[in-house]
N, C-alpha and C positions, 0 to 999 in steps of 0.2 A: 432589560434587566442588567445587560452590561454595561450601559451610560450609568445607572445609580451604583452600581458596586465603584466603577471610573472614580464617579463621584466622591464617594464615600470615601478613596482611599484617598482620593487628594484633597479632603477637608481632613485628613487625620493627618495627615505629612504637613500642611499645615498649622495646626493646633499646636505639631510637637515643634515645628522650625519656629513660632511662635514664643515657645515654652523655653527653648534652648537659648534664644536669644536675648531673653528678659533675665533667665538666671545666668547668664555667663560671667556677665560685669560684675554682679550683687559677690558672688558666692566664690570667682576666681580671681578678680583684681583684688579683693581684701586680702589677699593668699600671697601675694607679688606686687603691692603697692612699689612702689617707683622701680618695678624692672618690669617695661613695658614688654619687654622682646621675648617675658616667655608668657603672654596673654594675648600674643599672636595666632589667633585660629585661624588658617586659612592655605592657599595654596601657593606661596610665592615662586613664579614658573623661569625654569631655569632651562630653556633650550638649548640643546647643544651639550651640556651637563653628562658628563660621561659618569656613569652609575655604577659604585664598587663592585664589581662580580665577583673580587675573592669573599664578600659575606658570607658566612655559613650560617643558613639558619637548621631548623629542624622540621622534616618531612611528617607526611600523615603517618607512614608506620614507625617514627621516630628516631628514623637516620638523620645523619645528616646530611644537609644539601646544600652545594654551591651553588648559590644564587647562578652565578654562570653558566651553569649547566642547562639553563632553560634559553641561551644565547647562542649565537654563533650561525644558525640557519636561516633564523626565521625571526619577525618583529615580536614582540614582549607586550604585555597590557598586565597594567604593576594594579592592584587597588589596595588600599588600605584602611584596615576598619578592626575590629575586635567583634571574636564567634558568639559573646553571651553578650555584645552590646544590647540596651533594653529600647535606642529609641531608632534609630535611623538605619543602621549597618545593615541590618535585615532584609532591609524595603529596598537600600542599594544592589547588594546581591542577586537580589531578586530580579532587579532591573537591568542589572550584567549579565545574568544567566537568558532573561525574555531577548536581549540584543544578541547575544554571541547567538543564540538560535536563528535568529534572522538575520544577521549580515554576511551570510550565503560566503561563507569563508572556513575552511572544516583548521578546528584547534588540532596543532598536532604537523599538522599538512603544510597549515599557511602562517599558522603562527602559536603563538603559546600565551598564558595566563599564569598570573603568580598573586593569591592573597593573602598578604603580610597582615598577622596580628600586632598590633602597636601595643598591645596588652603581655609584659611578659611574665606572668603570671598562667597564662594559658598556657594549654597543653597540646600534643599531637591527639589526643583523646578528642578534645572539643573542636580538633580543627576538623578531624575525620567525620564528625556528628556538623557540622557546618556544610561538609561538601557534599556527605550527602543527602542531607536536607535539601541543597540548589538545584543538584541534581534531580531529583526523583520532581521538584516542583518546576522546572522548565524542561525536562522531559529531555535531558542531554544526550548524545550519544556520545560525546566526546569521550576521546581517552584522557584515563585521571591521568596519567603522567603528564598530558598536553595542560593538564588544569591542576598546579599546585595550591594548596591550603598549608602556610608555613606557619611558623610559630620561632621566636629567637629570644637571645637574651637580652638587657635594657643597653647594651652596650650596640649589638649588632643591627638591633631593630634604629639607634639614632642614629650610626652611621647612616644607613640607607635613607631612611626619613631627611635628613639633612642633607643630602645630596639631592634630593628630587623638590626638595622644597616644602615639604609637608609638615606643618607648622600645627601642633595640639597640645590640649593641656589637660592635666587630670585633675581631676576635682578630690580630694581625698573625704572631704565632708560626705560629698553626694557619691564617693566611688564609682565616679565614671569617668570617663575620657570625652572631652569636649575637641572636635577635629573637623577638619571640609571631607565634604565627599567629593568622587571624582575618581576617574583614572590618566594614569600616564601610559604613554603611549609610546615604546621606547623602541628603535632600529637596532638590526640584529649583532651589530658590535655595541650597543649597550648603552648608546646616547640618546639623549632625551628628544623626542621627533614634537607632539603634542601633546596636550591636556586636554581632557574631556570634561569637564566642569557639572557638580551638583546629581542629580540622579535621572529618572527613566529614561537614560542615557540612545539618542537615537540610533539607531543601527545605521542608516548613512553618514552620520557623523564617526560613525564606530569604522565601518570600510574605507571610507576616504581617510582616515589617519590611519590604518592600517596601509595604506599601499603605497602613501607619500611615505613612512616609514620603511616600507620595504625595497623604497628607491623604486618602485614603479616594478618590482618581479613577481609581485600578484596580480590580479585586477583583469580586468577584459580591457578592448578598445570603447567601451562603453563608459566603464571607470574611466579611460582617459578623457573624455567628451567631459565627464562629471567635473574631473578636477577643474577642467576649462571654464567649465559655468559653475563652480563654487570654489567660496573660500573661507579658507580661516578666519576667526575672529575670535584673537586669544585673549581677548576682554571675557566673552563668554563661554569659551570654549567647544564653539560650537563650529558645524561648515553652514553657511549659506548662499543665497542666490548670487551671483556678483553681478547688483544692475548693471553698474558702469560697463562691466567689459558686455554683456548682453546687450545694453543700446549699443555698443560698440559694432558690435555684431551686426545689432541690425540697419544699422548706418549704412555699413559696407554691401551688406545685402542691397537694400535700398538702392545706394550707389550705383551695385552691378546689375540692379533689374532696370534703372532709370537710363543706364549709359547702353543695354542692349538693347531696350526699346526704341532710343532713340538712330541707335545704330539701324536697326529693321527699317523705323521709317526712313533716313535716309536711304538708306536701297533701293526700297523702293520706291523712291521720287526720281533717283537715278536709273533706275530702269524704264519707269513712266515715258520720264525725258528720251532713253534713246529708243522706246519702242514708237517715238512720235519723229525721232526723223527716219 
């Protein structure tokens, strides 16, 4: 039963990236003909990228919040999407909320979460109706303060968007917002560590840029072994196996089993020989 719902959701993620992709050009170039740079959907990745903390956006109960405020201890995971979006943001959420549950890392403790509306137009009302919709559907325990839902003005939302690289466009026709999904993955003075690229975001991919971001102050010696047999690949945004250094690996092994075995038999041919005079 669980493989067809699997199914099902990923023929409907699908149909809409589909959908998204056929109307973008049609409905958004005709909008910005010869100004390519603002029909830019996508993540252009700026590592290293130190990320305004004085923005102030606007909190669930309608304070304000310094972006910064959620820095200083602990690494950061930025995502960005809009709470009444109608085709993807949902499913991303969703896919943030099902990781942060499993990458065995408590928010708060090891690190913090912040989801900026690109919509300003939204309110702390919809943000609050957003988080705890994530909440109650991945069964969080997390403390809300370790997990912001902000909301800002068209000014504070591009600063931040333009410093991480986060490139979208609104459609005024179709009143939507056309954006990549994804998270940034930011170290606890505020610079940009990694990207997580696209959605049902892996929970190892999720841990392992948490702890290279955190400089290596979370994590077991188990995480270090991980970082050792994976790597980045910030085409995809993902961690994976690193063959090369793994044959490497097993080279050396190799090596050290080939040079002790042959060490043993010489021994004992050396022994052989003098227990014969």
């Amino acid at each position: 039963m669980n493989g067809i719902v699997v199914m099902r959701r990923s023929l409907i993620i699908l149909v809409i990236c589909m959908v998204l992709n056929l109307s973008v050009p049609f409905s958004v170039l005709a909008r910005h003909e010869g100004d390519p740079e603002e029909t830019v959907i996508e993540y252009i990745q700026k590592p290293g990228e130190q990320i305004p903390l004085e923005t102030v956006f606007i909190a669930e109960d309608g304070s304000e919040f310094r972006l910064g405020d959620l820095f200083g201890e602990r690494p950061v995971v930025l995502m960005f999407a809009y709470y009444e979006c109608p085709t993807l943001c949902g499913v991303a959420l969703e896919d943030l909320g099902n990781a942060v549950k499993n990458v065995n890392f408590e928010p708060g403790n090891d690190y913090n979460i912040a989801v900026i509306s690109i919509d300003p137009e939204e309110t702390a009302q919809t943000a609050t109706a957003a988080k705890e919709k994530i909440f109650q559907h991945s069964e969080l325990e997390a403390s809300p303060e370790s997990w912001r839902f902000l909301t800002g003005t068209p000014e504070n939302i591009h600063t931040l968007t333009e410093a991480v690289g986060f490139k979208y466009v609104y459609d005024a026709e179709m009143d939507m917002y056309f954006h990549p999904t994804g998270v940034v993955v930011a170290t606890p003075e505020g610079q940009i560590a990694r990207y997580i690229n696209g959605i049902g975001y892996d929970p190892l991919s999720l841990r392992l840029a948490l702890i290279e971001a955190s400089k290596r102050q979370i994590g077991t010696v188990t995480d270090a072994v991980g970082l050792f047999c994976y790597q980045y690949d910030d085409v995809t945004g993902q961690y994976s196996l690193a063959v090369m250094r793994l044959l490497q690996i097993a080279g050396v092994a190799t090596a050290g089993i080939l040079g002790a075995a042959i060490f043993l038999l010489k021994r004992r041919e050396n022994k052989t020989e003098v227990d014969r005079l």
